[in-house]
C-alpha positions in Angstrom: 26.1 24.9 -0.1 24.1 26.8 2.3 21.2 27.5 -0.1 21.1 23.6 -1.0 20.9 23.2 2.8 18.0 26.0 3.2 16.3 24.2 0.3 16.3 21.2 2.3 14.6 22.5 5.0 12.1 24.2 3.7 10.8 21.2 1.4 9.2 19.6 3.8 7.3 22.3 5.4 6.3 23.5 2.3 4.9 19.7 1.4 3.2 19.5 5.1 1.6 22.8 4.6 0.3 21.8 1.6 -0.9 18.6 2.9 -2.6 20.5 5.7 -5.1 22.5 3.4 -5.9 19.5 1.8 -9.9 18.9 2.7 -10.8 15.6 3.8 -14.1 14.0 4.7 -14.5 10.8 6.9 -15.0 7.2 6.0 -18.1 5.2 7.4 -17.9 2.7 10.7 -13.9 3.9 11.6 -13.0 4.2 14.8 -11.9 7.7 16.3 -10.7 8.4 20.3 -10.4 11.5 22.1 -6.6 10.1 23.0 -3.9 8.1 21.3 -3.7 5.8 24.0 -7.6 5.4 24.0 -6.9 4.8 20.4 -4.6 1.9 21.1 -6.6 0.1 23.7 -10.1 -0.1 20.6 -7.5 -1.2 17.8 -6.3 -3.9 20.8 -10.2 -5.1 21.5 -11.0 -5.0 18.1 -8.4 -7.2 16.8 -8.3 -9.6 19.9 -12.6 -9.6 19.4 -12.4 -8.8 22.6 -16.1 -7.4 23.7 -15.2 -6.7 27.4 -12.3 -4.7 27.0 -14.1 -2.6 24.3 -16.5 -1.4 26.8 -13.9 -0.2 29.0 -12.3 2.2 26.6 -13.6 5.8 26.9 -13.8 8.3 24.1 -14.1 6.6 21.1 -16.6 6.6 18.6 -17.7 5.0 15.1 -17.3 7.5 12.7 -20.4 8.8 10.0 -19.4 8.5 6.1 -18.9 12.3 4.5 -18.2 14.4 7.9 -15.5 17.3 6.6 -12.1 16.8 8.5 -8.7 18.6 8.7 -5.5 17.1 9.3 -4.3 18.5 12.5 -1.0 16.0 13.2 0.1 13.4 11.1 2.2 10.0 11.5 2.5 7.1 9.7 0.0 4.6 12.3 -2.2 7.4 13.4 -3.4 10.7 12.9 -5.0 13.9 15.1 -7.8 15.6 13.0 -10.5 18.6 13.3 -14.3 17.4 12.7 -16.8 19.4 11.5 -17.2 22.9 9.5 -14.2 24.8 9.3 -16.2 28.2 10.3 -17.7 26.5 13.8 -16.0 27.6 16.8 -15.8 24.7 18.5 -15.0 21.1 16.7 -14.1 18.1 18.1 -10.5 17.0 17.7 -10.3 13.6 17.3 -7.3 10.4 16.8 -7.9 7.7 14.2 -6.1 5.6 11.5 -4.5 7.1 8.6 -7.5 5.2 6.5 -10.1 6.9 8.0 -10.4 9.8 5.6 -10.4 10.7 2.0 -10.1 13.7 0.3 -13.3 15.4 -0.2 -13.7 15.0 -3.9 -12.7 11.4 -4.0 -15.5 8.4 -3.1 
């Protein structure tokens, strides 16, 4: 009993580490925020066409087709990921949809 247990919780780390050295690249004109709740407020404007309220939200950005990402934190509406080279010191961290990226090999 307590080894089906142990296998039961180690499953799922095992499949989100895996998932986590997956390489991903990002998708063209997507929208990416330095905060969720940035996030929320450009996924509000752009679905209400709402020009105004776009211009008040700070930190997000239109994403460029084929940048390399990694997966930082993962959720079923939104997820946190690492821009850039994985060797570069310093890379932006970034929130976006699910959507956003692809894995590298795939167009």
């Amino acid at each position: 009993m307590r080894g089906l247990l142990l296998i039961a919780l180690v499953l799922p780390l095992l499949a989100v580490d895996a998932r986590a050295e997956d390489e991903y690249v990002t998708g063209k004109d997507k929208v990416m925020c330095t905060t969720q709740q940035s996030l929320r407020e450009a996924l509000k404007a752009i679905t209400e066409k709402n020009r105004e309220l776009m211009r008040t939200v700070q930190g997000c950005h239109y994403s460029i087709d084929g940048v390399r990402a990694e997966v930082v934190q993962d959720s079923v509406s939104m997820i946190k990921i690492r821009l850039g080279d994985p060797s570069e010191a310093t890379r932006a961290e970034l929130w976006t949809l699910p959507d956003s990226i692809r894995p590298l090999n795939r167009r």
